[in-house]
KESEPA-913072 format. One record per residue: x, y, z of N, C-alpha, C, CB in turn. Coordinates in steps of 0.05 Angstrom, whole numbers, plus 5000, padded with zeros to 4 digits. Glycine has a CB too. Layout:
% KESEPA-913072
XYZXYZXYZXYZ...
This chain:
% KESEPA-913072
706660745848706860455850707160385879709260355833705860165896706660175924708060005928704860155942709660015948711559825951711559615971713559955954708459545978707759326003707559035987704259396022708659005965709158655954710958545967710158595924709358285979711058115992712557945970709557946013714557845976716557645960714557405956719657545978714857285931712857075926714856765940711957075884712256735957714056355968713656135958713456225995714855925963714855795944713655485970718055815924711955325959710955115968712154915977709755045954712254725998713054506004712954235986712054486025710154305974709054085974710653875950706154145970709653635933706353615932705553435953705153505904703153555964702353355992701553055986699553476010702952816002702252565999699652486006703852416011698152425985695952376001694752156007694452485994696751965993696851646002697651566034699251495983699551806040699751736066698951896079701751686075697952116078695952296095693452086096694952636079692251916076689551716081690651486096688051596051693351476111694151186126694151346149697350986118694951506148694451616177692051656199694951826174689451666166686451686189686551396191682651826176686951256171686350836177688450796201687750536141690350866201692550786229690050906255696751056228689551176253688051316273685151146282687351626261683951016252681650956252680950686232680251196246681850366252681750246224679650136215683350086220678050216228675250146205674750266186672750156213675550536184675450746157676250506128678751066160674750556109675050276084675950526060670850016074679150416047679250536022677050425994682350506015676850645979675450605964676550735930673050695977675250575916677050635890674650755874678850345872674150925857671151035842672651185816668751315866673551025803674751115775677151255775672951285760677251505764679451655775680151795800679751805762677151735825678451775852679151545870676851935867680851555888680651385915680451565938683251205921677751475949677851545973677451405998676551695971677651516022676551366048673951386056677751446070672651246062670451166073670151196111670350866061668251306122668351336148666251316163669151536154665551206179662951316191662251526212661851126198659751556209659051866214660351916244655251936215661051776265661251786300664051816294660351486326665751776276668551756262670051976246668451546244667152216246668352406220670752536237665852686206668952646254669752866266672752766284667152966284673752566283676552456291677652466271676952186303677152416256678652326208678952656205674652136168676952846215677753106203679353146224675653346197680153166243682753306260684453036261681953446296685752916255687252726245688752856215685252466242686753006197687953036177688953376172686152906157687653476194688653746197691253796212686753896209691353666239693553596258695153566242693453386277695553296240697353136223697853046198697452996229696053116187695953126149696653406137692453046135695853636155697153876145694853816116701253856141692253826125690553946111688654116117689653816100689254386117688154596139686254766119690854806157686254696091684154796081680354586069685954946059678954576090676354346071674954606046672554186102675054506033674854616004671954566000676754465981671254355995668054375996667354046010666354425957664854066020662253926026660153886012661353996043659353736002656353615983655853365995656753555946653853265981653253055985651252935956652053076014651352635957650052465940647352315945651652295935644852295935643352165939643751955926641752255937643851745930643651505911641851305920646351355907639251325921636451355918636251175885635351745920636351235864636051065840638251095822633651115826640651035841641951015823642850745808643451135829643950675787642850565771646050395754640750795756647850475768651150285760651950075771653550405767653250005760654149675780656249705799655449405761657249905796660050055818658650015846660850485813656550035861655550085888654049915892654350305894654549835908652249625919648549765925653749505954647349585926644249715923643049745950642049515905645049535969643249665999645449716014641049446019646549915992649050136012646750316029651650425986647950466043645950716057645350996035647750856089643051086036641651216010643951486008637551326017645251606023646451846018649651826026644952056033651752056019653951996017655252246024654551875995656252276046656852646043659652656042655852886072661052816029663052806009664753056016661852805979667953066030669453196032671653306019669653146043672653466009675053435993676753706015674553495952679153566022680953746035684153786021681153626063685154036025687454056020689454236039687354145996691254196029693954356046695254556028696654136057694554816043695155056019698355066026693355416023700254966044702854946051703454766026703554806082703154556023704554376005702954365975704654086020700954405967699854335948698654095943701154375936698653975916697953785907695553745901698653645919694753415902691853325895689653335930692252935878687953335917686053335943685853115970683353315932685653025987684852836006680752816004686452976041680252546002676652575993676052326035675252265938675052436038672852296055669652216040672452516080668952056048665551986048664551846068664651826026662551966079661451886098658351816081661652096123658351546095655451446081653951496107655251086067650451566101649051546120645951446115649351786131644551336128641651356116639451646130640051016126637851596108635251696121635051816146633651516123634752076155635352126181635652086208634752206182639651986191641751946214643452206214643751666208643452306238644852606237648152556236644052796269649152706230652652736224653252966240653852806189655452906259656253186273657553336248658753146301656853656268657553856242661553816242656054286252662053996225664853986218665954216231665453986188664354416238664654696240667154766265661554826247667054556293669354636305671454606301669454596322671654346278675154336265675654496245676154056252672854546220673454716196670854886201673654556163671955146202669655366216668455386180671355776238669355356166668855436137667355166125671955526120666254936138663954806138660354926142664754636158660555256149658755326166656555356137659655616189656955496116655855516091655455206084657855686070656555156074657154916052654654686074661954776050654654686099653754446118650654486114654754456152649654856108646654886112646154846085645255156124647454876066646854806034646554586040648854866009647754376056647254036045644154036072651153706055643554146087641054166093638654166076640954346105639554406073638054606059636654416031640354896051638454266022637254155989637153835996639854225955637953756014638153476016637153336045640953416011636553466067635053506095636753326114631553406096639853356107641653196130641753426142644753036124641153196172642353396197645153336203640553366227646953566217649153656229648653766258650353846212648953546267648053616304650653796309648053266334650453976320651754156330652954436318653154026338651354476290651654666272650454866285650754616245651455196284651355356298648655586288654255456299648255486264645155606244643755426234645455776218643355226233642355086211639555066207643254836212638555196182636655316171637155356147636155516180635455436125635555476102636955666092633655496097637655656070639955906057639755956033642855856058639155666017638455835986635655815983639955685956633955625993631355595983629955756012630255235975627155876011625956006032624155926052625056156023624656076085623055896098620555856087622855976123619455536097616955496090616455376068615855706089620155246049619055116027618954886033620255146004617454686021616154386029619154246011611854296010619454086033621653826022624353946022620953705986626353736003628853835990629553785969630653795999629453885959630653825922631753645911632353965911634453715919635953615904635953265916638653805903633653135928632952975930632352755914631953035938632652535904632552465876629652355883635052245863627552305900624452225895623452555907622951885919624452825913622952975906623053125878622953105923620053255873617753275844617353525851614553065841616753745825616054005833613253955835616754235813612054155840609354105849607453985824608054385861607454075808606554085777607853755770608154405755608853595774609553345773609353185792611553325768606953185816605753045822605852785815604253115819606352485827604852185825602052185829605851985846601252035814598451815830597152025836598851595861596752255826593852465831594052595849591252355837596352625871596452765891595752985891598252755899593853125918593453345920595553575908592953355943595253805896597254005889598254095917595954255870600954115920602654235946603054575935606454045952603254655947604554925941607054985958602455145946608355125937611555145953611455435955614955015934609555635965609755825972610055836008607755945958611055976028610855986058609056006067611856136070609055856085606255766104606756006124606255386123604355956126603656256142605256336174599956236149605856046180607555996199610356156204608055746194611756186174614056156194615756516199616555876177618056386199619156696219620656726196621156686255620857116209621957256188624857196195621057576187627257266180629757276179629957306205630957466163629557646208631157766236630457616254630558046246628457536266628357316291630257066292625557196293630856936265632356716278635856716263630356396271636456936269639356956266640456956285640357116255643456816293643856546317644256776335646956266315644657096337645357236353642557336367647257416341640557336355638357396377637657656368639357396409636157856392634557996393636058176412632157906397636858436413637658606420640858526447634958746427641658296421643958206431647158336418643557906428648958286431651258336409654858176420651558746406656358206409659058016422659458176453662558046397660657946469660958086491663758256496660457906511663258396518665858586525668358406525665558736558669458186537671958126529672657966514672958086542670757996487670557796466673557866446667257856447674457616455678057786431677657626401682957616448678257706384677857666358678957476360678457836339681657406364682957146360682556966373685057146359680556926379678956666398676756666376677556736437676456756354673356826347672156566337673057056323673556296335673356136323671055896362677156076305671556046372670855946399667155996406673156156422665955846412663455956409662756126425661755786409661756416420660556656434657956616442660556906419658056736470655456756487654957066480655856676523652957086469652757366464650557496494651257396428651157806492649557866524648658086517651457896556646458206535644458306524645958606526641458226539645658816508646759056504646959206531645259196484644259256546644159346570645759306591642359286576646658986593648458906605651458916612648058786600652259106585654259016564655859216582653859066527658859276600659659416619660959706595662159226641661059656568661359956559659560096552662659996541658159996578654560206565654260236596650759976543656260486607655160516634655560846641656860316656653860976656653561266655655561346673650761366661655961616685658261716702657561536723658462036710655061406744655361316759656161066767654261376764657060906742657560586743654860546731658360416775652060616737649760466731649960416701647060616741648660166693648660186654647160376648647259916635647360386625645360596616643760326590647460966600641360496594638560386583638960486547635360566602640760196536641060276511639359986492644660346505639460096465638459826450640059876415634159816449640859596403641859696389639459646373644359636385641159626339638259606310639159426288637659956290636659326287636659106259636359286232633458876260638959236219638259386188638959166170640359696180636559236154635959056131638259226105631859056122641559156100642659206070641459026045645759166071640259186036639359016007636058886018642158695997635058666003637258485985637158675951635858055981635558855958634659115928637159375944629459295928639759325939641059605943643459525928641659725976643459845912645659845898649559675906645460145897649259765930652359585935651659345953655159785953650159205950651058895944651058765932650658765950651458915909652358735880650358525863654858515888647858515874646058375862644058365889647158085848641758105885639958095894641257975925638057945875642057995943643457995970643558125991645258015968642158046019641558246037643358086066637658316040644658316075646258306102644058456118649458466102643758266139641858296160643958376176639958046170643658636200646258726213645358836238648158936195645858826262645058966281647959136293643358766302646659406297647659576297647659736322646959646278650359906334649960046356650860316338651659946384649160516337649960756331651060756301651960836351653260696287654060696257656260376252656161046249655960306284658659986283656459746288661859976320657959536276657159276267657259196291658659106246655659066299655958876322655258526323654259006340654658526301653458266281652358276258651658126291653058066245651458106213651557806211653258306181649457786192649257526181647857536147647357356203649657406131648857496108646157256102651657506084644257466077642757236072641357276037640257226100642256966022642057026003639656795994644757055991640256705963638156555944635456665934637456325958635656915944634157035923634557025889634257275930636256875882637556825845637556595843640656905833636056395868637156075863634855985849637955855892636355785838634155685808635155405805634755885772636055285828637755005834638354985804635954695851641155055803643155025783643354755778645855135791644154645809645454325807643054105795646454195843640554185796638253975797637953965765635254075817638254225755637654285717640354125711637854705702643354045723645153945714644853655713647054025725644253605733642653265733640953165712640553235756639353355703636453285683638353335653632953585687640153535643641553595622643053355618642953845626643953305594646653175590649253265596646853125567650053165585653553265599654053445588656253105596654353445556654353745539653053905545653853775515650453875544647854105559649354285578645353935581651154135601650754345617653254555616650154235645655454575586656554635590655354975589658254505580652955015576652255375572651155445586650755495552650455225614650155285641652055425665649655075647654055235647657055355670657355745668661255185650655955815643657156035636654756305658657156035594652556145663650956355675651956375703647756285673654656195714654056145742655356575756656655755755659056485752660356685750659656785717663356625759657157085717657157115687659457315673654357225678660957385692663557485678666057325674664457695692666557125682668856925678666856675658670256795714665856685640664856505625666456215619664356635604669456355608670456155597673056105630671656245559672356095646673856005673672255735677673356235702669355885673667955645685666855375668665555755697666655495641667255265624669555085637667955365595672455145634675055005633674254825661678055235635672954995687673154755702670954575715674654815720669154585685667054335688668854065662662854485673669554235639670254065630673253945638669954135607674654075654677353855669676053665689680154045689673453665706672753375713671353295696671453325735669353345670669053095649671452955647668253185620673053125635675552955625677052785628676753015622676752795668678752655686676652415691680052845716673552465681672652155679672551965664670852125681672052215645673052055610675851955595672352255589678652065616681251995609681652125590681851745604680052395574681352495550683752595555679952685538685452735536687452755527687353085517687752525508686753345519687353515509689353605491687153585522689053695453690853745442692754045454689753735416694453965446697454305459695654465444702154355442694854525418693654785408691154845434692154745373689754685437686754705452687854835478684954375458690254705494690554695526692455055513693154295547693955115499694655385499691655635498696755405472689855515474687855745479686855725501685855785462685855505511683955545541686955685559682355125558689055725561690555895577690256175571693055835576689556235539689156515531686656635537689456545504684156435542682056615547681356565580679456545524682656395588682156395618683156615627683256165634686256755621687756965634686657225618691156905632685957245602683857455595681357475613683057405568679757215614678157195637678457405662678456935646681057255678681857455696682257675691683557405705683957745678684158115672682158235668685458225649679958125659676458265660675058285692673858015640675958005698674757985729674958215736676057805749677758245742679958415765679258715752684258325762679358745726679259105723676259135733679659265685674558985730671258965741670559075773670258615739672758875784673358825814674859115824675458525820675859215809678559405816675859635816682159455788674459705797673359945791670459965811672959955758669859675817667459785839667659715860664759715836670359615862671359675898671859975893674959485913672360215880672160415882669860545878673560485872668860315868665160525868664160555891662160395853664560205915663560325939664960445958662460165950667160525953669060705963667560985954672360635951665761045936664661285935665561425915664861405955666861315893669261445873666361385848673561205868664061345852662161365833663061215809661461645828662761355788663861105764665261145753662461005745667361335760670161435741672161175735672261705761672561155760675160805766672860585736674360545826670860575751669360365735668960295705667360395741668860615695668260645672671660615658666260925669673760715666676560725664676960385653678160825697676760235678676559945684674259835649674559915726671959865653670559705631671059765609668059705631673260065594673259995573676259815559672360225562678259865576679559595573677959355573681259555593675259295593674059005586672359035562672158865612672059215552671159185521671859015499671559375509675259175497676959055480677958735483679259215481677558735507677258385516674558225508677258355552673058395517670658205498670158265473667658215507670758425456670858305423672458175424671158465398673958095435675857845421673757565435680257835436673357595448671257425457669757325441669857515471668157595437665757565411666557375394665257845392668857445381669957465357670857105349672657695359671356985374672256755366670156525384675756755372667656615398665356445411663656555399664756435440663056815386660256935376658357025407658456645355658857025425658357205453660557255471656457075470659557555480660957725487661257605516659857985482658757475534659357425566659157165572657457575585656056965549656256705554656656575536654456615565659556525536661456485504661556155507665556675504661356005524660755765515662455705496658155735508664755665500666555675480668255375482668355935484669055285505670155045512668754845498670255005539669254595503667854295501670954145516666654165459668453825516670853635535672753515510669153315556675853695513677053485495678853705488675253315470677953965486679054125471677354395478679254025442677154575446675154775444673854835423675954965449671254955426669354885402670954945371666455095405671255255369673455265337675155325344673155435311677255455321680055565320680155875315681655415297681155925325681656365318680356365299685056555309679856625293679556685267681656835260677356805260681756865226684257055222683757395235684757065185686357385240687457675249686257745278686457935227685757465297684957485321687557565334683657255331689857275330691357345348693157615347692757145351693057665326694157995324694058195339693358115308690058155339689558425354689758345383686658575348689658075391690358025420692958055425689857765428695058075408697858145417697658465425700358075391696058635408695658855411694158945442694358915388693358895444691358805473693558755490688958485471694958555491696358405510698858605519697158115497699158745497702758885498701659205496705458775462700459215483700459505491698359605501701059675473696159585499693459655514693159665554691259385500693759405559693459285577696059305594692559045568698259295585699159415610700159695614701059275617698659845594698360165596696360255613697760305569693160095609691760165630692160085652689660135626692259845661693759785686695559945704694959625681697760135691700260285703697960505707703560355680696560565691694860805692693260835722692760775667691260545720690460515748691760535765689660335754693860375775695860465790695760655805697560505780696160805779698161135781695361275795699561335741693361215790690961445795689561355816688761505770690361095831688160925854689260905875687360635848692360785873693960695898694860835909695860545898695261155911695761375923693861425937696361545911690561505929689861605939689561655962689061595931688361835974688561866004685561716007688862226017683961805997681561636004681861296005679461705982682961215980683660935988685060825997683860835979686261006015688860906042687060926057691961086052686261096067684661086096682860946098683561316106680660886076678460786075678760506073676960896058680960366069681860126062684359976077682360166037686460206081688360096107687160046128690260266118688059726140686759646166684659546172686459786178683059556143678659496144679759286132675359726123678159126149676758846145679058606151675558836110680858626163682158596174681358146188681958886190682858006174683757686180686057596171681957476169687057456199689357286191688557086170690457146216690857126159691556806146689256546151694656706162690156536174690056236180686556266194693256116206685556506204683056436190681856426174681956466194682756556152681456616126682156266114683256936106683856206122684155836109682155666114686555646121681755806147679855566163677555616160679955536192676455856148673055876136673955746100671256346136675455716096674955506074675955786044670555346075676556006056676356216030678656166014676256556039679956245987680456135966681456465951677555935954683556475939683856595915684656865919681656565900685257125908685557425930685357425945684557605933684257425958683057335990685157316005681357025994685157006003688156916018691157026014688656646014691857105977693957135979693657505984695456985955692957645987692557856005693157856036690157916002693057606040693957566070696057446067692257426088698157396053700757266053701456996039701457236081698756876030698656636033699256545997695856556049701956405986702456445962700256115955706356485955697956085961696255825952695256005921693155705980696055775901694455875868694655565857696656175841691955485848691755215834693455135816689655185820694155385800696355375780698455315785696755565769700155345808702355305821702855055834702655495837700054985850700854855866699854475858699755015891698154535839696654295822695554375798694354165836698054415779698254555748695854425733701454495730694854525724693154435694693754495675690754495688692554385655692454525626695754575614690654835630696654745609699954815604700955005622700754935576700155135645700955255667703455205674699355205685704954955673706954985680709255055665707154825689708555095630710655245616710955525623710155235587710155615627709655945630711156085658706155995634712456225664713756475673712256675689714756605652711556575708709256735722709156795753706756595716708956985763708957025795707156935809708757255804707456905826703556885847704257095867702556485871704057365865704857565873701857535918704057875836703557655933702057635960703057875970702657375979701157965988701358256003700658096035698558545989701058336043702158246079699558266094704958506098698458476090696458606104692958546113696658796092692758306091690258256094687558486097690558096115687658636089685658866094684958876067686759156106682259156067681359256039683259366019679559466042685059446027686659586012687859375996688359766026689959206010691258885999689558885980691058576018686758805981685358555966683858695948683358355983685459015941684259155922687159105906683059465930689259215916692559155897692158925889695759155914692158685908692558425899691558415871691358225917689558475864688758475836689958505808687458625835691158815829691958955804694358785787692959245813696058735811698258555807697958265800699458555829695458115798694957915790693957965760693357775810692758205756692558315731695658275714691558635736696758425726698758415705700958275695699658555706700357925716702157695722700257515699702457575759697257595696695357475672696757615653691957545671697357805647698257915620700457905606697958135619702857805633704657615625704257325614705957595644702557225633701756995612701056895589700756935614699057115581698057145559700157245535695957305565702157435544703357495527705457215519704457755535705257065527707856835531706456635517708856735566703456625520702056375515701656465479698756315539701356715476701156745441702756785428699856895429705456845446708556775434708556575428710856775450708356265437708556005428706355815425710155895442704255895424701855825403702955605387700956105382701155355384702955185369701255065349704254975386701055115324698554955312697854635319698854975282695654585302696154265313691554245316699154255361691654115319688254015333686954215355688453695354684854185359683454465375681954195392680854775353680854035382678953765400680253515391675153725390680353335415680653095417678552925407681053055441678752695391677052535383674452635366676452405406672252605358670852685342669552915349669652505337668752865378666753105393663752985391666753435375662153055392658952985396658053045415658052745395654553025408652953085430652152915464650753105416652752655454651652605474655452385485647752445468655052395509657752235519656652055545660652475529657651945552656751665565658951545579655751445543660251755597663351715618662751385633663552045651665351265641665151065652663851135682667650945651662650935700662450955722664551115746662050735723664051335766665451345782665551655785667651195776667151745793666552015812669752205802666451905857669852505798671952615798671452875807673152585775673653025813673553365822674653465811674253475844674753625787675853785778675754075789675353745757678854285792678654525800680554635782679054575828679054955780681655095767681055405788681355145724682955515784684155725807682355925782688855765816680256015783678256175776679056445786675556065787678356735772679257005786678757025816677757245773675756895824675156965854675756735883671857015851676956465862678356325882677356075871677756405913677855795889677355625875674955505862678155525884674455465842672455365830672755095826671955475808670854905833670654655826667954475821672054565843669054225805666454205797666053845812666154265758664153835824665153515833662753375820665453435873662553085806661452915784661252685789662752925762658852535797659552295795657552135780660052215818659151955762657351775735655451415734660151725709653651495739653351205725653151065700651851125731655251225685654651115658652651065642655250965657650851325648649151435636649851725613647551485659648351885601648452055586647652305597647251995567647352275619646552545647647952465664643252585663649452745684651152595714648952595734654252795729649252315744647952225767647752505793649751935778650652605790651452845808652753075797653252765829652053265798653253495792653053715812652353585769655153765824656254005846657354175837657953945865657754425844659354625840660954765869657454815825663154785863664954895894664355195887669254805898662655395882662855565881664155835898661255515877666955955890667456125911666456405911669856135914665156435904663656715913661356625939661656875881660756375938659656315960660756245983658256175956662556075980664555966001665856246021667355785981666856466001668556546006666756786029670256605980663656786029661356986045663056786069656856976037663356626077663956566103665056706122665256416103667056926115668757066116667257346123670357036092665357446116663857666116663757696138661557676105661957636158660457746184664357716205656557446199665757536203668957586218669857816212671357396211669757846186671558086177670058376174672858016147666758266183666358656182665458786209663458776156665158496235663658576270665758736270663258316301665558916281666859196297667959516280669959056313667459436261667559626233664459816232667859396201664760036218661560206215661060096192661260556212659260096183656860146169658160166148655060356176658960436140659960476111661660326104661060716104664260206127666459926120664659646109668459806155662559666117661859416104660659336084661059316115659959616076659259586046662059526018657559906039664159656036667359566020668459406027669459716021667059246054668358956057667058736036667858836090664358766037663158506022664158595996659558456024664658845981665958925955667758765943667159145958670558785966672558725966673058425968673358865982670558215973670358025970670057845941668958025985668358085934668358065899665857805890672457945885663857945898660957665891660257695871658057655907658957485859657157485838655057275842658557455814652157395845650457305851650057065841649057445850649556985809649556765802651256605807649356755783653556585817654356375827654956325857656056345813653956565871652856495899650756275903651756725910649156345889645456245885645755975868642956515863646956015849646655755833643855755824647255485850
């Protein structure tokens, strides 16, 4: 058992965010509050952001931006907005992992290409999230440090998630056929990654400035490349293509990396090889539609990601969740996790080289977790089991039985087991003490979320800090380790494993009969006008879903805060100066899943 658990801390909060939003209007009083159903937010304009975001970081003590999207409202079609507002809306939600609470929302309205300074020198963890709102919607961010494409490929015509762009095959008025294959034009990856061509960080580059923009200098140059006589020596480093077809990166995902000898000297990850614009099929679906969508995003947390599409339906629709419904969605969410994490536990040892012993150990405890799965959704991974209000049925007989069995004796036998056979090892001390290595407080400021952070000290959990569902009856740790390295953010698991299995055991102790859905249920629903964010503290960090309605039977907007993507921010900081083999257990240890990188 190791003994590096830090004492769990306890929060300031809950952060005001009535007066954290007087503070940017005191700072800035043209900023206009705004009311949009169950949100209020501030309004800013674009020459104004970038004062409103360090205004609210300084002095609002909101040091984490959580996500960036944006809205076309192009045809939209409610009486909430005026019609010659400006066509797009880019949309902030910030928080303070010190205090907790509800979110702080900015919107910045803009038209038609009017550029918005980037966010990136106040929230370095804008750097993802800013080329996605490129990337599908073609706002520029003057002073973004890549901005280029990320999920869709160079060379594709338009942006999507555009509400007047048409796939090709849906053509107006007879238009010539476009093809969205790459024009012969453009450049491969390796040429336009922001570090260059046989470049790398310079000699007195200190990590803890890393947030500072680097001049990178040419290797030759570089003064630890010099022979007995002072002269340099005539070196070059190398572009290696990991993936996006190799076994440890976890799916279809390639780290572009230039290399001196076996050490990183830059990487830049590059994905959407799986993107299938999630958000654009959510728009065209109804609201129910997209809940068996939620389930392909993360396809091992099925019912995580159900729970937090349907907590922002709900918060638009004002439902009411029955106590029976809000206890099971606590039983299969924290099962959820314990699948995540034994998943996560066993192939952070695979790319540690431990082949598939840990793994196979690890999946058949997630067996016994998914027949109960099976057993009460009829699928084992895309169980689609939730709805807004409640959950689709009720147990079946002699479920909860064998889940007590599961809960009490299965589960925290294998767990002690892992333990006992992982956290010693010598291989996973060395190979993991010290790798991959971020403070705290940058891991906040790229925006990362969930193990992650509390591996670095940091006791932030949605559950704790802005309870849902019945979270706050329950008896539970938010267990943190000191160290921030591979090793941490392999324990952290384990121990969050077995703070789920407390839960669970507590939540089918007092199981309460009673209603499973609110109100009748049906297919089609028709939310009032207006906008909400729902999040729930998901195994790999925060998940959220942001919605906004015109009281239609489809959402006008559908976003996803996805953290397996958010949380790549973090990648290329935490693996420059590490070899080769560390970085195949850093991106591990990050814990991706392609579908909901890609969307």
């Amino acid at each position: 058992m190791s003994d590096i658990v830090a004492p769990t801390a306890t929060m300031a909060g809950p952060l005001d965010v009535a007066g954290t939003l007087a503070l940017v209007q005191e700072a800035l009083p043209d900023a206009k509050p705004v009311s949009a159903g169950p949100t209020d937010y501030l309004e800013v304009a674009p020459d104004q952001l970038i004062e409103a975001l360090q205004v609210l970081r300084d002095q609002g003590g909101c040091d984490l931006l959580s996500s960036i999207t944006c809205t076309d409202y192009l045809s939209y079609q409610g009486r909430a907005r005026a019609k010659d507002g400006p066509r797009f809306e880019v949309v902030y939600h910030l928080y303070s992992t010190a205090q907790g609470g509800d979110c702080v929302v900015l919107h910045v309205p803009v038209d038609d290409g009017e550029p918005l300074p980037t966010a990136t020198p106040v929230y370095p963890g804008a750097n993802l999230q800013e080329r996605e709102v490129w990337d599908l919607y073609g706002l520029v961010f003057e002073g973004h440090p890549n901005l280029r494409r990320i999920l869709l490929w160079d060379g594709f015509e338009g942006h999507p998630m555009r509400k007047d762009w048409h796939e090709a095959y849906y053509e107006e008025d007879q238009k010539p056929f476009r093809s969205r294959h790459p024009r012969a034009d453009f450049a491969r990856s390796e040429d336009k990654v922001p570090w260059g061509k046989n470049t790398r960080y310079p000699a007195d580059w200190d990590p803890d400035d890393w947030q500072e923009p680097v001049t990178y200098v040419p290797v030759s140059q570089d003064p630890r490349h010099r022979n007995g006589t002072g002269d340099h020596l005539s070196t070059e480093s190398v572009v290696v293509n990991l993936g996006p077809h190799h076994p440890s990166t976890h799916g279809v995902f390639r780290m572009v990396v230039r290399i001196e000898g076996e050490t990183v000297i830059a990487l830049e990850p590059d994905m959407g090889y799986l993107h299938r614009n999630h958000e654009k099929i959510g728009e065209r679906n109804t609201w129910l539609m997209n809940m068996p969508f939620t389930d392909r995003l993360d396809y091992i947390n099925s019912m995580s990601n159900n729970w937090g599409y349907a907590l922002a339906v709900e918060k638009l629709m004002g439902l009411e969740v029955p106590e029976r419904a809000e206890y099971l969605r606590v039983i299969m969410a924290e099962l959820s996790r314990i699948v995540n994490h034994l998943w996560s536990i066993g192939f952070i040892l695979n790319d540690l080289g431990a082949l598939q012993t840990p793994a196979l150990y690890a999946i058949e405890e997630r067996e016994m977790i998914l027949d109960l799965f099976e057993s009460v959704s009829g699928a084992r991974m895309m169980c689609n089991y939730l709805r807004f209000g409640g959950v689709h049925r009720d147990l079946p007989a002699g479920w909860a039985e064998r889940a007590r069995y599961v809960a009490h004796e299965r589960l925290p036998r294998a767990l002690d087991q892992l333990d006992d056979l992982l956290s010693g090892n010598e291989i996973v001390n060395t190979r993991g003490r010290g790798v991959g290595y971020l403070s705290a407080e940058q891991l906040i400021s790229l925006s990362v979320t969930g193990p992650m952070i509390r591996a670095a000290g940091v006791p932030y959990d949605i559950r704790r800090c802005e309870p849902y569902g019945v979270y706050d009856r329950f008896d539970f740790d938010i267990p943190t380790l000191p160290h921030s390295d591979v090793y941490d953010r392999y324990y952290i698991r384990l121990l969050e494993a077995r703070e789920s299995v407390r839960i669970v055991q507590q939540a089918l102790a007092g199981l309460p009969e009673g209603d499973i859905l609110a109100g009748k249920g049906g297919y089609v629903f028709r939310p009032p006008e207006g906008e909400a964010y729902g999040r729930v503290e998901g195994p790999k960090g925060e998940l959220g879903f942001y919605l906004v309605s015109d009281g239609k039977p489809n959402p006008y907007r559908y976003h996803i805060r996805a953290p397996s993507y958010i949380n790549l921010n973090a990648l290329a900081p935490m693996t420059v100066g590490y070899k080769v083999a560390d970085a195949i257990v850093i991106l591990g240890a990050i814990d991706i899943v392609l579908g909901e990188v890609d969307r």
